[in-house]
C-alpha angles and dihedrals in degrees: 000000000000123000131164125196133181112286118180127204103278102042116102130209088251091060092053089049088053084051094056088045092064097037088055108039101069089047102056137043126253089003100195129190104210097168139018147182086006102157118240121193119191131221085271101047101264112152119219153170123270121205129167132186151142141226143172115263116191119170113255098218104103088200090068115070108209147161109249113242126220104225120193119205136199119199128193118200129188136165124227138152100354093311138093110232115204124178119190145206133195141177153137103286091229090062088041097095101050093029101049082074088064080053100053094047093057090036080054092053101040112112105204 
């Protein structure tokens, strides 16, 4: 997922990850923060926020029975005319290791 939000002049990369923390954290279970403030630099030199954890996802639909995942998510967050670009990953931690490579390679061919 790519999304991009307002960021005015003064407002850091760190600051957008707080605010996903706190967006995130009342609307999933077990929201977990596993890595924080890891530089990212892009093809083209951009330099950007890594962010990396994990929650509990359980479908909310009491009709479906079904066994609660653990997702783990990577975020990479950037600022950059004026907007915060954050581009998102998500998957069944399970899956993470052998997924996170799929990642690397769209992050790699990403112009920003």
């Amino acid at each position: 997922q790519i999304e991009t939000r307002p960021a005015g002049d003064q407002t850091s990369a760190s600051a957008i990850m707080s605010q996903l923390d706190l967006n995130r954290a009342p609307t999933t279970d077990s929201y977990d923060r596993i890595a924080n403030n890891d530089i990212y630099i892009f093809s083209d030199e951009t330099e950007s926020l890594r962010g990396e954890y994990a929650f509990v996802f359980q479908d909310p639909n009491p009709f479906l029975q079904s066994i609660p995942i653990v997702v783990r998510g990577t975020d990479i967050i950037t600022i950059r005319g004026g907007q915060a670009i954050i581009i998102t990953f998500l998957v069944d931690a399970n899956l993470y290791d052998e997924s996170i490579a799929t990642f690397e390679r769209f992050l790699a061919s990403l112009e920003l």
